[in-house]
N, C-alpha and C positions, 0 to 999 in steps of 0.2 A: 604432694601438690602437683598437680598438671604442668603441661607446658604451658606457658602461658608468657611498649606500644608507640613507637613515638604517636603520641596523640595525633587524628588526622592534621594534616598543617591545613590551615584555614586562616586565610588573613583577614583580619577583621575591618580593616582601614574604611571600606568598600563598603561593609554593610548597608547603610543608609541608603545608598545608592544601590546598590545590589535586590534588597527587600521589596520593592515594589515590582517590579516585574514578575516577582516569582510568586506576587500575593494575586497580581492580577490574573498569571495564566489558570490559577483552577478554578475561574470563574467560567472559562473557554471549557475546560479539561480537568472537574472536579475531582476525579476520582484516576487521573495521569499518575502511575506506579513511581514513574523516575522524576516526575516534578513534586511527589510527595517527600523525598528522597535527598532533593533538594532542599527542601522548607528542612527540616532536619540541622543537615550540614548547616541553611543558612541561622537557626537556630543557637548551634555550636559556638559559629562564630562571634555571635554577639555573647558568647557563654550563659545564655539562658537553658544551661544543664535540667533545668528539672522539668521544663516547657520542653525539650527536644527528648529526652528523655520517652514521657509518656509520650509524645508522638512515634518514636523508635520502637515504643511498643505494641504501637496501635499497628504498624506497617507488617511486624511481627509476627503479629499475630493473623495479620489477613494474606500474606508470605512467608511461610517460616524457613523456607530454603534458601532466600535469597545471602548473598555474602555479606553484601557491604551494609544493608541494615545490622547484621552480629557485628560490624566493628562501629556503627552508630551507638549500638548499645552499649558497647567498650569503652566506647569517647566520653559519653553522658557518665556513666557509673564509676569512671575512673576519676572526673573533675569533682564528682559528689560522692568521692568516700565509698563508695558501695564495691571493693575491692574482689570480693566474692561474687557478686552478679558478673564484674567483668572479664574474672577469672576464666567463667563459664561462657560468655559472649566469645570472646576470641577463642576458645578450645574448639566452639563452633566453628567458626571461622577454620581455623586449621583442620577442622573434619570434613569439612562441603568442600574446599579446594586447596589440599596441600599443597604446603610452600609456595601461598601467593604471598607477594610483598606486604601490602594491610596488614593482611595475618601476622607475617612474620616481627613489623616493625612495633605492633601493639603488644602481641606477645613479648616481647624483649621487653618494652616498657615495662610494663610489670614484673618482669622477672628482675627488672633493677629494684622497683618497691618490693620485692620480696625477699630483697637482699642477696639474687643471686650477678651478682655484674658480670661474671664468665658467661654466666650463660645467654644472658642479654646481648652481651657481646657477639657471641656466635650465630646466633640468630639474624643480628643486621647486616653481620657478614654474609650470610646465606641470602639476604635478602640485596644487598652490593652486589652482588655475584649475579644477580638476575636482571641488575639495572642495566640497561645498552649504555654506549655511552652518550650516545644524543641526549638523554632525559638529564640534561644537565644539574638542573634544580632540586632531581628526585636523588641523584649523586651527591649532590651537595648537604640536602639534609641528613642522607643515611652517613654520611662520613663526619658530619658533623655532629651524630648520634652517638657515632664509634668513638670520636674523637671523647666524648664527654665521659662516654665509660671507661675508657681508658685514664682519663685527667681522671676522676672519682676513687679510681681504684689505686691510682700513685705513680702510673705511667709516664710520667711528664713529656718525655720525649719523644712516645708512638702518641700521646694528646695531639702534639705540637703538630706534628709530621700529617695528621688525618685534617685538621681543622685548615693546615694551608695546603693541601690537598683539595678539602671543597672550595678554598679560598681561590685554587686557579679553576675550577670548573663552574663554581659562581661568584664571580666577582663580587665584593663587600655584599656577600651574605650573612645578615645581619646576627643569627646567631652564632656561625663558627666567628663574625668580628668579637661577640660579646665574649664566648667561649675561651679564644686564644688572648685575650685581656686577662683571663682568671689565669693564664699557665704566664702570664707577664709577673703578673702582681705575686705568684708562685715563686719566681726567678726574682724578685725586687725589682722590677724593670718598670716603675710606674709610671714612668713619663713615657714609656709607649705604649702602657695600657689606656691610659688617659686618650692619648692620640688614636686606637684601635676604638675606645668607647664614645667620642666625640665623631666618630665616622657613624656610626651606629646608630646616635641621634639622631647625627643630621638626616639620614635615609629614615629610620622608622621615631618620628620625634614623639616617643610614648611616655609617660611619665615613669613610668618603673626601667627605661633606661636612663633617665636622667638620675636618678637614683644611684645607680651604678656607676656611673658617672663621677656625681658627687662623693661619693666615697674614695673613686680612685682619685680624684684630686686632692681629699685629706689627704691619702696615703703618699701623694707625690711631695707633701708640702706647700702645697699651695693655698694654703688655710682661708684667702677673702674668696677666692671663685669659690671652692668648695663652699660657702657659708652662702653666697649669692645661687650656685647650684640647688641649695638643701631647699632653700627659700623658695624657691622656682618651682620643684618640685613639688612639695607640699602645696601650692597655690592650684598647680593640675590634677594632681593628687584628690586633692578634693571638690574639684570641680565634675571628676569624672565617680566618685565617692559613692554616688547612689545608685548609679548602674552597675550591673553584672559585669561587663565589660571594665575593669578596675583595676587600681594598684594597695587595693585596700592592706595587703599583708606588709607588703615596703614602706606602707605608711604608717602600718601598727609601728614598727619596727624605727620608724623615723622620731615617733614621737616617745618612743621607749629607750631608744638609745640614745637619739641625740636632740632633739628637744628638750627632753625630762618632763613628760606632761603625761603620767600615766593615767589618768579619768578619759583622755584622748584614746590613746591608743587603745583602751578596753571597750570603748563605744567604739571604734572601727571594728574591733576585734569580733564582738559579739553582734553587730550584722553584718558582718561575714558568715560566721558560724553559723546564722540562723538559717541558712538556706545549704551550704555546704559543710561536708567534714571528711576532704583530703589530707591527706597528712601534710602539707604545707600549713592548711589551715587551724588546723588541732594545735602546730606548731606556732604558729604567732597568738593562736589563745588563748595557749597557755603561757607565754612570755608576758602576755598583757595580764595576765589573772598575778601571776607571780610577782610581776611593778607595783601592782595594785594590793598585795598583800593576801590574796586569796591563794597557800601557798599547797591547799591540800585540794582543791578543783582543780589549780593547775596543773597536778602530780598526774592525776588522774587524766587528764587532756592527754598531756605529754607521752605517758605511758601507750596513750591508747595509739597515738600515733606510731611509737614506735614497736608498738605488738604485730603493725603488718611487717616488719623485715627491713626497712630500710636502715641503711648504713651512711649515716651523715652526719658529719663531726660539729655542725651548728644544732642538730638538735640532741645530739650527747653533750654538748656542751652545757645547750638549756635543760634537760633532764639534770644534769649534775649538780647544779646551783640551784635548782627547784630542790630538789630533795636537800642538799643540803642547809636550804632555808629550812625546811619539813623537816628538820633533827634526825634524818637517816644518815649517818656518815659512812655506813659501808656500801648503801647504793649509791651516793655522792662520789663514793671513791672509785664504783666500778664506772660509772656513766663515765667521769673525767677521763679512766685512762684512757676509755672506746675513743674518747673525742681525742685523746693524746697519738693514739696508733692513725686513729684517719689524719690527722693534721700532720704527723711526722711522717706519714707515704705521700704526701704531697711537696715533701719538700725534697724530696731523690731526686 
């Protein structure tokens, strides 16, 4: 396998407002290289993957040198499953101009879905390493990138040390706060995960943090907020439900775990699926297929997910009780230990 993201950061919040101006310029400037480039990116952002996509390749094809269209085509093919296309996209990228940051920080992405996190790791340190320290924000996501591969791999304490590192370069940014909550809840320390993920709402109030949220307030004991959180949730949850832009997998997962309304979470499940198949997505599919009793599509889902390389002890988890719904008890037993070794390097 090649070398081979943190996905571009692209805040969505903005869209709406963002979208017209950029719809209107190529009415001025139809055929503007870098306003095409934009519609793209602005694409991304609203995660309409398959819309930015073929436009990524229409630009492609009419510049095939260009850099940052091959890490457009990274972004698009890596939120839609197409693991192999993107492979290829950012190798490009690291062919036209080594060891630019884009390159380096897409590439790493995937090398963690490929189950290599050393090498992912190395990569965004390569890519630290070229950050000034003015670009405050571009510091904060790369250490909050590091920080996560290191918390993944069982690091607790080089997690911890990276995530409040972006933490003083950017003040309550919001993914090293959600981040440094999972190395809380790691440590039992849930009433300042709680406190670290109610900071997080309040700056980016999304429905899949309140999610997060809600969980870490079960986990504090606080069982009426958690139940008014869960409530809350699923109410935005589904309000934002038919757009791309979604919390459709936390709500699979809402209604699979703690509802108990599996006919739900499988119509969440399966228009998700119908348009993407990331391995997030493969992964709440097949949890909905397996509530629902379809225990041998699930297998199938699950596996295919974990055919690209990733190492994550929630879908060794679901792999292990898929199968061993599906009367295989020696892959039930290897699935469980996988999820037993991730889950016990999490806790050093």
């Amino acid at each position: 396998m090649k070398i081979v993201i943190s996905v571009l950061v692209i805040v969505a919040a903005p869209f709406a407002s963002a979208q017209d101006p950029i719809k209107k310029f190529p009415e001025r400037a139809p055929n503007n290289f870098d306003t095409q480039k934009m519609q793209v990116s602005t694409l991304l952002a609203a995660h309409e993957y398959p819309a930015a996509l073929e436009a990524a390749k229409a630009l492609n094809k009419r510049v095939p040198d260009d850099v940052m269209v091959y890490g457009l085509l990274t972004d698009a093919n890596v939120e839609l499953g197409n693991y192999k296309d993107a492979e290829d996209a950012a190798q490009w990228m690291l062919n036209l101009r080594r060891g630019n940051r884009p390159a380096l920080s897409r590439a790493a992405h995937l090398r963690e879905l490929f189950g290599d996190a050393e090498g992912a790791y190395e990569l965004m340190d390569m890519a630290l390493q070229s950050t000034p320290p003015t670009e405050t924000g571009e510091r904060a996501s790369i250490l909050t990138q590091m920080g996560h591969l290191r918390l993944s791999s069982g690091s607790i304490n080089a997690a911890e040390k990276l995530f409040e590192q972006a933490l003083k370069s950017f003040p309550s940014y919001p993914s090293a706060l959600g981040y440094l909550a999972q190395v809380r809840i790691s440590q039992k320390g849930y009433a300042e995960a709680v406190v670290l993920l109610q900071q997080r709402y309040q700056d980016e109030p999304r429905a899949g943090n309140l999610y997060d949220l809600a969980e870490a307030l079960q986990l504090a004991g606080r069982e009426s907020d958690a139940e008014r959180a869960f409530a809350e949730f699923e109410s935005k949850a589904q309000l934002e439900s038919t757009r791309k832009d979604n919390s459709n997998c936390k709500l699979v997962f809402y209604y699979a775990d703690y509802a108990q309304e599996p006919a739900k979470a499988l119509k969440v499940a399966q228009q998700e699926y119908s348009w993407r198949h990331d391995v997030y997505t493969l992964d709440a599919y097949a949890w909905a297929l397996h509530i629902s009793g379809q225990d041998a599509e699930a297998r199938k889902q699950i596996e295919t997910a974990l055919a690209v390389g990733i190492r994550d002890a929630k879908l060794f988890r679901h792999a292990g009780e898929i199968a061993l719904k599906a009367g295989d008890l020696a892959a039930a037993e290897q699935y469980s230990e996988q999820a037993r070794i991730a889950v016990a390097s999490l806790s050093h």
